[in-house]
PALUM-974362 format. One record per residue (C-alpha): residue in three letters; x, y, z negated. Coordinates in pm, whole numbers, always signed. Layout:
N
rest = ALA, c1 = X, c2 = Y, c3 = Z
...
end
This chain:
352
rest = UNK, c1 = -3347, c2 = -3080, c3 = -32
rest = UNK, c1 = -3683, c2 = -2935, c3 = -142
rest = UNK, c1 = -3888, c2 = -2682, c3 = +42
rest = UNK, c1 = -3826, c2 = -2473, c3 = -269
rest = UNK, c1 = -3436, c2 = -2525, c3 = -243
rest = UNK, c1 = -3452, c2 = -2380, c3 = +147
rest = UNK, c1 = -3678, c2 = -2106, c3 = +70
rest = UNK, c1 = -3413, c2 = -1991, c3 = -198
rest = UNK, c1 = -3162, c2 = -2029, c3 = +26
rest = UNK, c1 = -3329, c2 = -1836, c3 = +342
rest = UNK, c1 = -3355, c2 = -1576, c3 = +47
rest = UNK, c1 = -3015, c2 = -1528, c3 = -24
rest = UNK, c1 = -2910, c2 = -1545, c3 = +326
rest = UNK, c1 = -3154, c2 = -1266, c3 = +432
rest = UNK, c1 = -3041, c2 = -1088, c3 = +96
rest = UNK, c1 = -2706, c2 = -1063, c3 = +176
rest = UNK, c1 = -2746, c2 = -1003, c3 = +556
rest = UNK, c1 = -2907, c2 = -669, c3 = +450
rest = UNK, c1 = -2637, c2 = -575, c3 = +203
rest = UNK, c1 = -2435, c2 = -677, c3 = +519
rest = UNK, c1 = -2620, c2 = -429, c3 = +744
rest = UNK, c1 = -2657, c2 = -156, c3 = +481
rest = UNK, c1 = -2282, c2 = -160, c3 = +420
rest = UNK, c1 = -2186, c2 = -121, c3 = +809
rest = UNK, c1 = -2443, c2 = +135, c3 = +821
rest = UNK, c1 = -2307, c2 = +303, c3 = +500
rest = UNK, c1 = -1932, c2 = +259, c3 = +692
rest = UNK, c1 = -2052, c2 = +435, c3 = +1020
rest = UNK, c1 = -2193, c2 = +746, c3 = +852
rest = UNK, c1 = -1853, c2 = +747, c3 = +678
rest = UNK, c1 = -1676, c2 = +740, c3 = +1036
rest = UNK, c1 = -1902, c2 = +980, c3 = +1137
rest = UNK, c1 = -1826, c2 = +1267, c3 = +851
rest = UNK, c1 = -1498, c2 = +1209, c3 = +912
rest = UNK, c1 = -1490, c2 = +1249, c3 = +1257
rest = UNK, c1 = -1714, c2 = +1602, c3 = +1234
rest = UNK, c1 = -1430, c2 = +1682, c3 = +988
rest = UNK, c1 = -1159, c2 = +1601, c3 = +1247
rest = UNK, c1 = -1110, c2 = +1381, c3 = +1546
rest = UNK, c1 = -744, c2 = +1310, c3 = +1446
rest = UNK, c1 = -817, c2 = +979, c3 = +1350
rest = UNK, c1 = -912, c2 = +883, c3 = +1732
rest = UNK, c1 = -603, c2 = +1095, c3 = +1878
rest = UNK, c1 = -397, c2 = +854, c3 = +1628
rest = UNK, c1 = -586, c2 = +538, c3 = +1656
rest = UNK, c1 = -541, c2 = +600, c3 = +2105
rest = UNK, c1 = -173, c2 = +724, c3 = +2082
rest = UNK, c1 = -63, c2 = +444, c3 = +1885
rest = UNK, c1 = -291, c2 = +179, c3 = +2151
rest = UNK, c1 = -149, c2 = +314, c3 = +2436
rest = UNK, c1 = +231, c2 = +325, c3 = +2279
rest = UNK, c1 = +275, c2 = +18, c3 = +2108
rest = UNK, c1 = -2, c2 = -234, c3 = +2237
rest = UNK, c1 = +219, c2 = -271, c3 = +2603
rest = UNK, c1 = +501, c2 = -384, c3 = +2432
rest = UNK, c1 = +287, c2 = -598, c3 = +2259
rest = UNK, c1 = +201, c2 = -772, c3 = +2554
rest = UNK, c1 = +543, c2 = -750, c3 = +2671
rest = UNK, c1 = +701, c2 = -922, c3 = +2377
rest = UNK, c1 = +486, c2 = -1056, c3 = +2160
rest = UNK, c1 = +594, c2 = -1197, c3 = +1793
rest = UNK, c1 = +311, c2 = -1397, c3 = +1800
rest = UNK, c1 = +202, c2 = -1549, c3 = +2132
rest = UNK, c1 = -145, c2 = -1585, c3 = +2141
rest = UNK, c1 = -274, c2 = -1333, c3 = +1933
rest = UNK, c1 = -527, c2 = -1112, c3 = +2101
rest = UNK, c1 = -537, c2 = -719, c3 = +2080
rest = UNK, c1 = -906, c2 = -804, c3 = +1990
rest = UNK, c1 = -802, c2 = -1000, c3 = +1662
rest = UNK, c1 = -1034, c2 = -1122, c3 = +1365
rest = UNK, c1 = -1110, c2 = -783, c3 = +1169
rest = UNK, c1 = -947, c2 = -554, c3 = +1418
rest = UNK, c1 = -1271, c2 = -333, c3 = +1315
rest = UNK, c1 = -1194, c2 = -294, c3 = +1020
rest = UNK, c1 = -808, c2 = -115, c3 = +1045
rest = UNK, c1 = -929, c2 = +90, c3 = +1320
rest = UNK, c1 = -1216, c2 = +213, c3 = +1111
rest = UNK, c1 = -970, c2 = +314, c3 = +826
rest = UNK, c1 = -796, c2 = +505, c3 = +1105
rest = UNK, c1 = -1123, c2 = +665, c3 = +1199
rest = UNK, c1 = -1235, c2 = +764, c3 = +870
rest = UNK, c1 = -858, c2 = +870, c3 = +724
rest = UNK, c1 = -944, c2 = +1235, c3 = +736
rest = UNK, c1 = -1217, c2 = +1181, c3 = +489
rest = UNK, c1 = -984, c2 = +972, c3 = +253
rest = UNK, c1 = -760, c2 = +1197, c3 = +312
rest = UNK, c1 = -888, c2 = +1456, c3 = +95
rest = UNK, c1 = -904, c2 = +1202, c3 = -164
rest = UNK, c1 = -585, c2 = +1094, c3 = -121
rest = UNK, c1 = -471, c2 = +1433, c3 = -156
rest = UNK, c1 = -615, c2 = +1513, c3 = -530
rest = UNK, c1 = -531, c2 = +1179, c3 = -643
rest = UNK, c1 = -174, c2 = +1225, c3 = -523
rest = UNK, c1 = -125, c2 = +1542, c3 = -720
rest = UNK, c1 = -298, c2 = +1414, c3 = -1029
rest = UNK, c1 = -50, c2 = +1131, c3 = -983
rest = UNK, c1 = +266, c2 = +1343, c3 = -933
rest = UNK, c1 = +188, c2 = +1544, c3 = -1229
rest = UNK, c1 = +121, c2 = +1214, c3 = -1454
rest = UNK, c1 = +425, c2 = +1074, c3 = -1327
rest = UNK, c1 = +633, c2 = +1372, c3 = -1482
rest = UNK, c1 = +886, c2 = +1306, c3 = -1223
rest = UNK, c1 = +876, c2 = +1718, c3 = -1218
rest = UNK, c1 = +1096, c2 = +1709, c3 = -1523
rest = UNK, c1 = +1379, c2 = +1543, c3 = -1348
rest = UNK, c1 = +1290, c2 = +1714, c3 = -1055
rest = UNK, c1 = +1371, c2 = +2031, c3 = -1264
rest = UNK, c1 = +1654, c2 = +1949, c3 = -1479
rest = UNK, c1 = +1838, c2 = +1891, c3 = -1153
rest = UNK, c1 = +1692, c2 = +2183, c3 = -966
rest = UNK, c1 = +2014, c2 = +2394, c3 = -1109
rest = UNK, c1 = +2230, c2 = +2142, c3 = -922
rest = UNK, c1 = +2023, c2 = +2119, c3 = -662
rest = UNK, c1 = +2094, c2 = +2464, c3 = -575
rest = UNK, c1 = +2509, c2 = +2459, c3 = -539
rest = UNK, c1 = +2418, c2 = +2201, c3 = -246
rest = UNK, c1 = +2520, c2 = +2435, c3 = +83
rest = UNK, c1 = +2215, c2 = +2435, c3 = +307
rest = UNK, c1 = +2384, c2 = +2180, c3 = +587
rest = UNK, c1 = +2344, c2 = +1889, c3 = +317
rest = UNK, c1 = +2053, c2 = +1956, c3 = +190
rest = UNK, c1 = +1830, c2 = +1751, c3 = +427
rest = UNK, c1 = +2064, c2 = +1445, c3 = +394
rest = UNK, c1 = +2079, c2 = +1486, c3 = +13
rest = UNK, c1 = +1642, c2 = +1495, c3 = +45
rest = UNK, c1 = +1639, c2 = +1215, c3 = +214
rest = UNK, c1 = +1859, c2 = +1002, c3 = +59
rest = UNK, c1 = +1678, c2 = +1102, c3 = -237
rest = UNK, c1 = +1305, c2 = +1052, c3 = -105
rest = UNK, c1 = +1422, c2 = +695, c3 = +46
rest = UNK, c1 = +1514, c2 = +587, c3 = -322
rest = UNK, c1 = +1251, c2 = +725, c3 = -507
rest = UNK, c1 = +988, c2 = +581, c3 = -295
rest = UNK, c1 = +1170, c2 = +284, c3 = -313
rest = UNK, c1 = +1112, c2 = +223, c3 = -647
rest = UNK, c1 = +764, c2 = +355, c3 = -630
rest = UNK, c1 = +689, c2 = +99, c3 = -359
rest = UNK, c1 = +834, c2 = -187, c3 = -587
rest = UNK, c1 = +639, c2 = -55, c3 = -926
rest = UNK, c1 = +286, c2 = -57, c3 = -693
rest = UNK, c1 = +402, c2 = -451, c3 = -610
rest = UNK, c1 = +533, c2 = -569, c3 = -953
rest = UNK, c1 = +304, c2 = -342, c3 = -1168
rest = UNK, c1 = -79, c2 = -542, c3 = -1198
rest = UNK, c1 = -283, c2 = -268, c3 = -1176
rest = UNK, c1 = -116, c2 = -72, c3 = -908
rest = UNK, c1 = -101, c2 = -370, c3 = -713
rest = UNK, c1 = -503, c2 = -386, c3 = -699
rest = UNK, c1 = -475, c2 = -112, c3 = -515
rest = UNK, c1 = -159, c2 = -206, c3 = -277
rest = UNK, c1 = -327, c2 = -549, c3 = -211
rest = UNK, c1 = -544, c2 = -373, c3 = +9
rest = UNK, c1 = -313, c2 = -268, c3 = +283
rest = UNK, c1 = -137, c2 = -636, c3 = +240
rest = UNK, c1 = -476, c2 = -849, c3 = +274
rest = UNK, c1 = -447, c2 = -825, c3 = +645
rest = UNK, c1 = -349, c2 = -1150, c3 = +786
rest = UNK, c1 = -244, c2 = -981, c3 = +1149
rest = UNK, c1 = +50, c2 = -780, c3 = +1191
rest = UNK, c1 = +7, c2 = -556, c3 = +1516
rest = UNK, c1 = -43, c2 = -190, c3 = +1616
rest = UNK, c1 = -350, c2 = -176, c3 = +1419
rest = UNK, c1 = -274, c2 = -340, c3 = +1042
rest = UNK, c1 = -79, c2 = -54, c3 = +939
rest = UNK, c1 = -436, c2 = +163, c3 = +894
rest = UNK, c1 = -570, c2 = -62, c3 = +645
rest = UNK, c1 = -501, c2 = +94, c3 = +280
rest = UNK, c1 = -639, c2 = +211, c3 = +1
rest = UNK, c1 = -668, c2 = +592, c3 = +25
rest = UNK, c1 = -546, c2 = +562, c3 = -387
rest = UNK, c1 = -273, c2 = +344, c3 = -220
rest = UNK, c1 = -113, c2 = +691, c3 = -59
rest = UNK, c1 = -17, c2 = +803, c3 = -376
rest = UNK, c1 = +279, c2 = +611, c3 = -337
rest = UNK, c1 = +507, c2 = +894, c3 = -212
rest = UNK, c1 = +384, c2 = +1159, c3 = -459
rest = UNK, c1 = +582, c2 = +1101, c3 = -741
rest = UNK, c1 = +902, c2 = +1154, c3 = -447
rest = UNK, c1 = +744, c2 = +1407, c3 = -325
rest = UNK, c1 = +696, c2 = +1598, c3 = -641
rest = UNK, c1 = +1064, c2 = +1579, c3 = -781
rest = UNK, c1 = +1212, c2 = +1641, c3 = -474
rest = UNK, c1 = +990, c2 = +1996, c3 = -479
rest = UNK, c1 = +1029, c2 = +2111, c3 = -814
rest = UNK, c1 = +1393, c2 = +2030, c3 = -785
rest = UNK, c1 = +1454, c2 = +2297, c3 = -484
rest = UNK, c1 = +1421, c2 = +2070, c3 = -223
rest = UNK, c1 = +1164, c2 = +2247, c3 = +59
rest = UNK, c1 = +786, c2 = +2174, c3 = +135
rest = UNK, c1 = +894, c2 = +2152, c3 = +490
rest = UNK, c1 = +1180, c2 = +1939, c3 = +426
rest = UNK, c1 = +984, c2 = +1689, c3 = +151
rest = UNK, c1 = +692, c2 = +1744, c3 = +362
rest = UNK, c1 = +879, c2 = +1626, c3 = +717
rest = UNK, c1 = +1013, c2 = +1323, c3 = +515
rest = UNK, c1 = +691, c2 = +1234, c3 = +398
rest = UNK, c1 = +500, c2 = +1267, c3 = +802
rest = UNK, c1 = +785, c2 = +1037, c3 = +918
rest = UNK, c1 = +726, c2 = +746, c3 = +655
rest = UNK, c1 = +391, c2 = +677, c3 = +762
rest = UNK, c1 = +433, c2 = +727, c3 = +1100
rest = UNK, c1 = +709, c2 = +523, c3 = +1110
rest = UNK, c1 = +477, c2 = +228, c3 = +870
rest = UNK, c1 = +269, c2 = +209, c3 = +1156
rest = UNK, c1 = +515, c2 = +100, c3 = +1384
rest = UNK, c1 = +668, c2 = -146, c3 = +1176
rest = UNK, c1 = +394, c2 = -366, c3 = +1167
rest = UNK, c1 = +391, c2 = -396, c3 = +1562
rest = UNK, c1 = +371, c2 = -781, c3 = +1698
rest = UNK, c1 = +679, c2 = -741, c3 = +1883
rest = UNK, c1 = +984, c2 = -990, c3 = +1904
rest = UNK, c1 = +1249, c2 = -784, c3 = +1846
rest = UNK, c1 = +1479, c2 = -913, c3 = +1608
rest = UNK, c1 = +1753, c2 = -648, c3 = +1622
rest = UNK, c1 = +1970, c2 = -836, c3 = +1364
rest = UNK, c1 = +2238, c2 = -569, c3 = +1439
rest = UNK, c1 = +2035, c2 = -289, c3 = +1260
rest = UNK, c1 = +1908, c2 = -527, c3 = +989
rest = UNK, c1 = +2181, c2 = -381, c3 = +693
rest = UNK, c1 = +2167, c2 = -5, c3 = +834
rest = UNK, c1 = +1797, c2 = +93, c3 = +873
rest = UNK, c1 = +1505, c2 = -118, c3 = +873
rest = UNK, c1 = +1304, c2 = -267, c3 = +1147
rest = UNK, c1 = +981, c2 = -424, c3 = +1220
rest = UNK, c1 = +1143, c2 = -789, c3 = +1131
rest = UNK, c1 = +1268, c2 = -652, c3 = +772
rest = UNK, c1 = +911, c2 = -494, c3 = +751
rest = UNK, c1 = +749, c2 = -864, c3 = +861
rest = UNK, c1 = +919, c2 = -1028, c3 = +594
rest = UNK, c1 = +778, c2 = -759, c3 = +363
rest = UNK, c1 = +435, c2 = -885, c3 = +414
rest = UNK, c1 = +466, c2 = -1238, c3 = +479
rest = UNK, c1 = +307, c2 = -1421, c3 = +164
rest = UNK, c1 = +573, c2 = -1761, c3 = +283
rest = UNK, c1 = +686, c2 = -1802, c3 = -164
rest = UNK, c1 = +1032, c2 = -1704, c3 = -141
rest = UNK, c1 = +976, c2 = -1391, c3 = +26
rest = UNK, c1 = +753, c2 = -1237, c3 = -204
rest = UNK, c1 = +871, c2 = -897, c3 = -404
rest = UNK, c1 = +1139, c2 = -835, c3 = -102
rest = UNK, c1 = +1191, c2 = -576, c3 = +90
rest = UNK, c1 = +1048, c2 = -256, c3 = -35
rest = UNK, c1 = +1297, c2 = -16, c3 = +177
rest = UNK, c1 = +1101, c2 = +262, c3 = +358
rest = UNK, c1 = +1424, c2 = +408, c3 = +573
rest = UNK, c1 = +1755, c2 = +245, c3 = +433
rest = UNK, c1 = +1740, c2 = -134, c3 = +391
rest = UNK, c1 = +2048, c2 = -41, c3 = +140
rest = UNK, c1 = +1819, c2 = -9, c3 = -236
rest = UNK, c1 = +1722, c2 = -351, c3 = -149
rest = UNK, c1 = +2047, c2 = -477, c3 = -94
rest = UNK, c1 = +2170, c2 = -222, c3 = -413
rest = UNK, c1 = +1913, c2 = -379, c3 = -651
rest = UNK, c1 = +1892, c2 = -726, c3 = -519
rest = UNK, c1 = +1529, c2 = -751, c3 = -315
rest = UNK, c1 = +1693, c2 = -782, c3 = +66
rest = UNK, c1 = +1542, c2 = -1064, c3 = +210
rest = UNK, c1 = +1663, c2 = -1137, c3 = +559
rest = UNK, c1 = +1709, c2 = -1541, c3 = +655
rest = UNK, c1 = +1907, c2 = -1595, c3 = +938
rest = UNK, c1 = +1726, c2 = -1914, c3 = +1058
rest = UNK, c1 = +1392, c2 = -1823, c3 = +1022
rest = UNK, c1 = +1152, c2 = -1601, c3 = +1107
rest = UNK, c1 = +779, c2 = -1487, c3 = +901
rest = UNK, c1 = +507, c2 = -1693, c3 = +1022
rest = UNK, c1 = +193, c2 = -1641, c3 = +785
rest = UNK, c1 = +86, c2 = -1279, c3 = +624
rest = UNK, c1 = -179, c2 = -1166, c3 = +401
rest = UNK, c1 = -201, c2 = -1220, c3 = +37
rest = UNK, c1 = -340, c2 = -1562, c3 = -222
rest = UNK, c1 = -569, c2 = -1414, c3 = -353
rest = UNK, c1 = -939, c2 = -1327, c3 = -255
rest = UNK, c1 = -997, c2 = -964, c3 = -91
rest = UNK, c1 = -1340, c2 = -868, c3 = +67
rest = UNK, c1 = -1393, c2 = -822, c3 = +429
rest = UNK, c1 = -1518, c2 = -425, c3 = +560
rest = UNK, c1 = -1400, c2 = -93, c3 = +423
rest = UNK, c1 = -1639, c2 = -25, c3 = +178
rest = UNK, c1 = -1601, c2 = -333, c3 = -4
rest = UNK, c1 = -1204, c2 = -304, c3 = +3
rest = UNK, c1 = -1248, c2 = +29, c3 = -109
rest = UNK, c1 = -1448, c2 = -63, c3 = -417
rest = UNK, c1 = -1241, c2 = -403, c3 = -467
rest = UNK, c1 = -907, c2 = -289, c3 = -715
rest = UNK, c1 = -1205, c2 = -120, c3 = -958
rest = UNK, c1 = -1391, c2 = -446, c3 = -1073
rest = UNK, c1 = -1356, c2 = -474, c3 = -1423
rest = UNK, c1 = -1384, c2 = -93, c3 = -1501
rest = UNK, c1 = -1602, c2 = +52, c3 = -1690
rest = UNK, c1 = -1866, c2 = +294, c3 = -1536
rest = UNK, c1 = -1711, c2 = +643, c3 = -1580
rest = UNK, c1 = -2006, c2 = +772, c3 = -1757
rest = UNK, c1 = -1883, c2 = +539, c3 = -2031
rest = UNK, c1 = -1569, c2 = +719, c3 = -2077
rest = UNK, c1 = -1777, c2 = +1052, c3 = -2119
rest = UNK, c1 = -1998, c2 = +933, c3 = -2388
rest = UNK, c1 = -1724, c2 = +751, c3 = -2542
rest = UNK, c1 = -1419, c2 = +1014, c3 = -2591
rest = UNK, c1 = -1222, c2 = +896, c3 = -2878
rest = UNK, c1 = -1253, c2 = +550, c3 = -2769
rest = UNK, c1 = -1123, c2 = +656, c3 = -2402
rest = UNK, c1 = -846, c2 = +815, c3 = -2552
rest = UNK, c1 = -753, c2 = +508, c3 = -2788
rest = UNK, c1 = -793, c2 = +275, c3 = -2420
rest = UNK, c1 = -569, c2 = +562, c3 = -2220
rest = UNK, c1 = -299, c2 = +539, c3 = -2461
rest = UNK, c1 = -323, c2 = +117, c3 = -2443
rest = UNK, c1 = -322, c2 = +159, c3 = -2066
rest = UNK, c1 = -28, c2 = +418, c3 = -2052
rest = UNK, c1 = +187, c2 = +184, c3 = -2275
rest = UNK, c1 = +105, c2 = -130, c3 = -2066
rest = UNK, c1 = +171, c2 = +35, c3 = -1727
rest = UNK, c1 = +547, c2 = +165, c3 = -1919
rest = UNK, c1 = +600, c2 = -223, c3 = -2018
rest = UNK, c1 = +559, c2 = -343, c3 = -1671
rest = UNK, c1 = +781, c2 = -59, c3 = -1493
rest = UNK, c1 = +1047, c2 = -194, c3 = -1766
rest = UNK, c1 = +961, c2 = -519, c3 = -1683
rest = UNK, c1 = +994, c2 = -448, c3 = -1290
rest = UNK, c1 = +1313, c2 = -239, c3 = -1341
rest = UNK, c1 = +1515, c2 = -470, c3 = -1556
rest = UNK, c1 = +1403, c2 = -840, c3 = -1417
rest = UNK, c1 = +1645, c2 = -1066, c3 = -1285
rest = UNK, c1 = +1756, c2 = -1059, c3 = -916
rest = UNK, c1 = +1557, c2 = -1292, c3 = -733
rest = UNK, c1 = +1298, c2 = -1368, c3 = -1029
rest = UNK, c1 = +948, c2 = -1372, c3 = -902
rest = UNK, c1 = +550, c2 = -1303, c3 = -1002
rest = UNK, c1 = +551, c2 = -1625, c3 = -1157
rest = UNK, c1 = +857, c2 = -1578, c3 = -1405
rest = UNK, c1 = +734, c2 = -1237, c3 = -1517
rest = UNK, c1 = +428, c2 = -1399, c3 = -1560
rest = UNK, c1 = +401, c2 = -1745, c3 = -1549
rest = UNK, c1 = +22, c2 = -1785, c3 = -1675
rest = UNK, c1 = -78, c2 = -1684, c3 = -1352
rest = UNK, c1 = +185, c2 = -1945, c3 = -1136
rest = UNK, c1 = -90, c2 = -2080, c3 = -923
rest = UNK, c1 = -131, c2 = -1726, c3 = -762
rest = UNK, c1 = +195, c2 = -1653, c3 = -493
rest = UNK, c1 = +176, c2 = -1278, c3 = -410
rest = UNK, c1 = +160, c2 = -1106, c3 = -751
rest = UNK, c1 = -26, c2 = -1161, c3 = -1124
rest = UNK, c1 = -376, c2 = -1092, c3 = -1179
rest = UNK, c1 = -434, c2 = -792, c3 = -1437
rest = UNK, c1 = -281, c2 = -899, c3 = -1773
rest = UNK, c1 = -505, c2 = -879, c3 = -2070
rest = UNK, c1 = -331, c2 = -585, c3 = -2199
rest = UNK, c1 = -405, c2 = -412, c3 = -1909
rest = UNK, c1 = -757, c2 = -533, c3 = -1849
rest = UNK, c1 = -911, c2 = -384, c3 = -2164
rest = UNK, c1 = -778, c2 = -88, c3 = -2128
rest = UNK, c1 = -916, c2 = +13, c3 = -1776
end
């Protein structure tokens, strides 16, 4: 190797090392906003240590594995920062409960909605919210582009009382199109609202490395061994699972996955994710445009926002009418070598 050859090398190391720094440094003034905006991101991130992490070490899934585990910094710091995404989260998830148009249902039945006597009406909401977010879930797995996103919270390879804070704060608008229907069809803010707290509360403990197997709950409500096999990326497990309180719409429409002789071993996702927040957070856009390009370019954002629209409505048909037990690679078998889920079709690419 020539002198020249290690200089360029030494360069790129020292390159990168500052985009390194620069990026942690970017990622603690982050933390910082969001904790001047609220410190409920430590009251979470210390509740959930001092509930779950002694079972942990109680009972253990996975013997061995340390509470200080390889990128442990990074979930807690999505914890941290979570009031600041928050408020993302927040206008994306309207913008995506309006696009979804899952109001129109939501109204349509809101007539019916109202002959249910009061003492029902949370069971009815519920039953409701559990399937709609069901199929929600499933479409941000089986649909390319929403998976970008999703892929985030899945790339951790460490299931444990942490892993559960890593996601995409565009990832949380998976309960908006549920929570919008079940609102505009009567349903209360409190009600939807309650439903909604207890989802993700619950998420977090269902990634907890703890050995319970439960197997006598596994076909009545889910547990944190129907939750395992959710994230495991072992082939035959993939696109299982997708339940948030019932295991019963994956048993309905054929994604229950529960083996009786085995148990998940490996998690995370085939395909390459970043390390750090910041790069995770910029990750599922690669391959879009800038957004000054949609400005300048109207008429030919419109033309690419139709394309888009009519690509995302093939692969919800695609998702909702495929096979029991089919997988990424028979919906799209161009992309077999890659286990979790397809990279962004070509129809979809151009259009974002």
């Amino acid at each position: 190797m020539t002198d020249v050859d290690v200089m360029g090398e030494e360069s790129i190391g020292f390159k990168a090392r500052m985009v390194s720094m620069f990026l942690r440094l970017l990622t603690l003034g982050l933390i910082a906003v969001a904790l001047v905006i609220s410190t409920e991101g430590i009251v979470i991130v210390l509740l959930l240590f001092v509930l779950v992490v002694p079972f942990e070490k109680l009972f253990p899934r996975h013997r061995g594995q340390k509470v200080r585990r390889p990128h442990l910094d990074t979930d807690v710091g999505y914890a941290l920062v979570s009031p600041l995404m928050g408020l993302l989260t927040g206008f994306v998830a309207i913008a995506i409960g309006l696009l979804s148009l899952a109001w129109i249902p939501g109204l349509l039945l809101a007539p019916y909605v109202a002959k249910i006597p009061a003492a029902y009406m949370p069971v009815v909401g519920f039953l409701l919210f559990d399937a709609l977010v069901y199929w929600t879930h499933r479409f941000y797995h089986e649909i390319p582009v929403l998976w970008k996103f999703h892929a985030i919270h899945h790339s951790t390879e460490h299931l444990d009382w942490a892993s559960g804070f890593r996601a995409h704060p565009l990832d949380g608008t998976i309960l908006a199109p549920a929570f919008v229907f079940l609102v505009t069809a009567g349903f209360s803010f409190e009600l939807t609202g309650a439903l909604a707290a207890a989802q993700i509360i619950l998420g977090l403990f269902l990634h907890a490395n703890v050995r319970w197997r439960l197997k006598w709950l596994h076909r009545l409500i889910i547990t944190p061994e129907f939750h395992h096999w959710h994230h495991t990326n072992e082939r035959d497990a993939i696109w299982t699972n997708y339940s948030t309180f019932l295991p019963l719409w994956d048993q309905l429409f054929g994604t229950y996955f529960m083996p009786k002789e085995r148990r998940p071993q490996t998690y995370g996702v085939n395909e390459p994710i970043p390390d750090g927040i910041l790069r995770q957070l910029r990750h599922p856009f690669k391959g879009w445009r800038n957004p000054l390009w949609y400005i300048l370019h109207p008429f030919q954002s419109l033309r690419r926002s139709f394309s888009f629209t009519k690509a995302i409505l093939r692969s919800m048909r695609k998702s909702m009418f495929r096979k029991r037990g089919t997988k990424p690679w028979d919906i799209y078998p161009l992309n077999d070598e890659q286990q979790v889920t397809p990279t962004l079709p070509s129809d979809l690419s151009t259009s974002a």
